[in-house]
N, C-alpha and C positions, 0 to 999 in steps of 0.2 A: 778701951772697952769694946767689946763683940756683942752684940742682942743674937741670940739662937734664933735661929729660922723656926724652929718648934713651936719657941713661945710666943714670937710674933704670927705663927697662922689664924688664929684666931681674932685678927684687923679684919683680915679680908683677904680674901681667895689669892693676889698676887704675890702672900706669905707663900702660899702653896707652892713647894719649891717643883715639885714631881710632877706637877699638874702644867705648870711653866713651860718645863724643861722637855717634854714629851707635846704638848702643841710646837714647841720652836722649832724642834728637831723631824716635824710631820713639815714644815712650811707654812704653818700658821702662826708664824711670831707677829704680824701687822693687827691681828684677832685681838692676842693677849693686851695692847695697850689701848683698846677702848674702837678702833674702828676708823673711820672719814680721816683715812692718810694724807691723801692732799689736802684736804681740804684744810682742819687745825694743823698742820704741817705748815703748811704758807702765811696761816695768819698768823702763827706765833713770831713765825720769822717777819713779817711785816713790823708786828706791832715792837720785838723789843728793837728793829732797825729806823720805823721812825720815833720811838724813845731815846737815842743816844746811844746803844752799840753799834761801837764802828767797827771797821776790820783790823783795828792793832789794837784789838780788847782780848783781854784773855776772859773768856766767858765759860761759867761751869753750868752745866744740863745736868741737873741733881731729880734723878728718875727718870734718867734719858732713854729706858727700854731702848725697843731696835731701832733708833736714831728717826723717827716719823718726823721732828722738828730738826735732828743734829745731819739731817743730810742737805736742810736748808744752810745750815749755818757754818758749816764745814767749807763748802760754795764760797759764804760769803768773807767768812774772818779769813786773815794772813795766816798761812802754813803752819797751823800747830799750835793756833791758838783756841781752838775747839778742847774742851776735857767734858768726861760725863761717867756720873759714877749710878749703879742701879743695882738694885736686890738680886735680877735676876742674870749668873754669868752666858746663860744661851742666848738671853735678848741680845747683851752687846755682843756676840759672837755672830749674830744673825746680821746683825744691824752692821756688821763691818766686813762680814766673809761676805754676805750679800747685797745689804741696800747701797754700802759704800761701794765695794766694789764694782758692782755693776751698771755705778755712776761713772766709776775713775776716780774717785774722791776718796778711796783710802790713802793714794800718795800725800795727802795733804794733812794729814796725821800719824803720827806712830800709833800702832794698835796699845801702847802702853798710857795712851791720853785715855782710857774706857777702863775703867774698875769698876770690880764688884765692891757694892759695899752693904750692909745691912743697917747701922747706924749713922749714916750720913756723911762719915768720914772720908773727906775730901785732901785732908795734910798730906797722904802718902804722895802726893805728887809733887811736891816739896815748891809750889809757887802760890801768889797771890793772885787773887781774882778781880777784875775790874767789873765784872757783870754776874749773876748767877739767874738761874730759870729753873722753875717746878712747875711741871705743867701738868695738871688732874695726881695732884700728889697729894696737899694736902687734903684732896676731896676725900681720899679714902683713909686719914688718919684723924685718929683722937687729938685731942689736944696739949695732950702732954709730949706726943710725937712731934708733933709742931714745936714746938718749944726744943728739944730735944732738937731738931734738922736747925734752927736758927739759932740755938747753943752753938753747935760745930760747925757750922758756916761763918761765924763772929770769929774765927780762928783765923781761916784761909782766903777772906776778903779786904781788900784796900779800904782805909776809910773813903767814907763818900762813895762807894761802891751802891749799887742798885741790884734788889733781888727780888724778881717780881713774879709771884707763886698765885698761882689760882685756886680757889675756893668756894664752893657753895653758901651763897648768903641769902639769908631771910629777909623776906620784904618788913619794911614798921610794921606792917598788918601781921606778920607771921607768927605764929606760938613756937616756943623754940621747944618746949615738950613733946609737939607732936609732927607726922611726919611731912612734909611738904611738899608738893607737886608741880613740878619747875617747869615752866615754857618760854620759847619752845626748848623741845630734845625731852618733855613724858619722863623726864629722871624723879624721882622720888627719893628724896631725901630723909633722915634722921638724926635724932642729936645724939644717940648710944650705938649704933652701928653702921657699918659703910653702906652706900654712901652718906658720910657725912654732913648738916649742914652747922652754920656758925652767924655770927650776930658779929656787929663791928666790934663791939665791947671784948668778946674772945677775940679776934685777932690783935687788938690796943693789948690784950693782956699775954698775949705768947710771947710777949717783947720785952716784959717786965723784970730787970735786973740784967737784961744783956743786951749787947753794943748795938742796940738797932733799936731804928724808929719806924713810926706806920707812918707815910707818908699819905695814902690815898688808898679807898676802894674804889674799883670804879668797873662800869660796864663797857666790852669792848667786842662786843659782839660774837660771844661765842654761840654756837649750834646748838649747846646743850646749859647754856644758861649759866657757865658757870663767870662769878667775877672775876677780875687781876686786883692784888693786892700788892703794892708795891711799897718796900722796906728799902730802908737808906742805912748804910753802917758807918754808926755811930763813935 
């Protein structure tokens, strides 16, 4: 199954395939995934390295745009155990013709470890995963999307595998009808359009009937508030 880029633009702006594809190719692909490259760059790689990826993990970047976290991780895993699949094909183009390279850290992958995908669809790469990461992905998807990305990833991950996705969550105090005002990082959230926010109970429930458990939400310092929620396959 293929989701139209058509009928998914209407999530939110990085459906917008033209709009993508024309910042990437101006040198503004580091714009398109949200901004503070070093900064969420390091700490994503901090945190899934003191969680337990090691460097002979095969680990998948599911919305890895132009590699802002996967030029951490490329560094860190054994040669070619980096994969990363994203909506948009200029980001990984960007993120490998330029972030990698002008590390030196394309040798340490075949350009064929980066697909596009629109549905989450991570099989074409024909291995299993020992770790996977979504970082400000689910922020910008409904819930049924969610469910839909942890459908397809139940396919291509090891049991006892760790996928650990971030997400805008509501404090107890918060109305999940209305919109909510995150600190720090002034982001403004909603429960009907992006940015997205969600309640522990929706995330317990995007699990329900497929090979994964909610292990933890938890707070780990991100800039713009959002959580990690970390799922275990079941």
């Amino acid at each position: 199954m293929s989701l139209e880029l058509s009928a998914l633009s209407t999530i939110n702006t990085y459906y917008n395939e033209k709009r993508v594809d024309k910042a990437a190719k101006a040198g503004r692909h580091r714009g398109q995934i949200g901004g503070l490259w070093n900064e969420i760059g390091q700490l994503q790689f901090e945190y899934l390295r003191d969680h337990g990826v090691s460097p002979a993990m095969r680990l998948l970047d599911v919305g890895c745009g132009c590699l802002r976290g996967g030029i951490h991780f490329v560094r860190y895993l054994n040669a070619g155990n980096y994969y990363g699949i994203d909506l948009s094909q200029s980001l990984l183009d960007a993120g490998y013709d330029i972030e990698l390279k002008k590390l030196g850290l394309h040798t340490k992958i075949p350009r064929e470890n980066l697909r596009q995908s629109g549905d989450f669809d991570a099989s074409p790469f024909g291995v299993s995963f020992d770790a996977a990461l979504a970082l400000s992905l689910f922020t910008h998807l409904p819930l049924n999307h969610i469910r839909l990305c942890l459908d397809r990833l139940g396919d291509v991950m090891t049991v006892g595998a760790q996928f650990f996705a971030t997400a805008f969550m509501l404090p107890s105090d918060g109305t999940w009808r209305q919109e909510y005002h995150h600190s720090p990082g002034t982001i403004v959230t909603h429960p009907d359009r992006d940015p997205y926010h969600y309640q522990p109970a929706d995330i317990e429930y995007a699990c329900h009937g497929l090979p994964w458990k909610l292990l933890r939400i938890e707070d780990w310092n991100h800039p713009r508030n959002q959580s990690m929620c970390v799922f275990e396959r079941i």
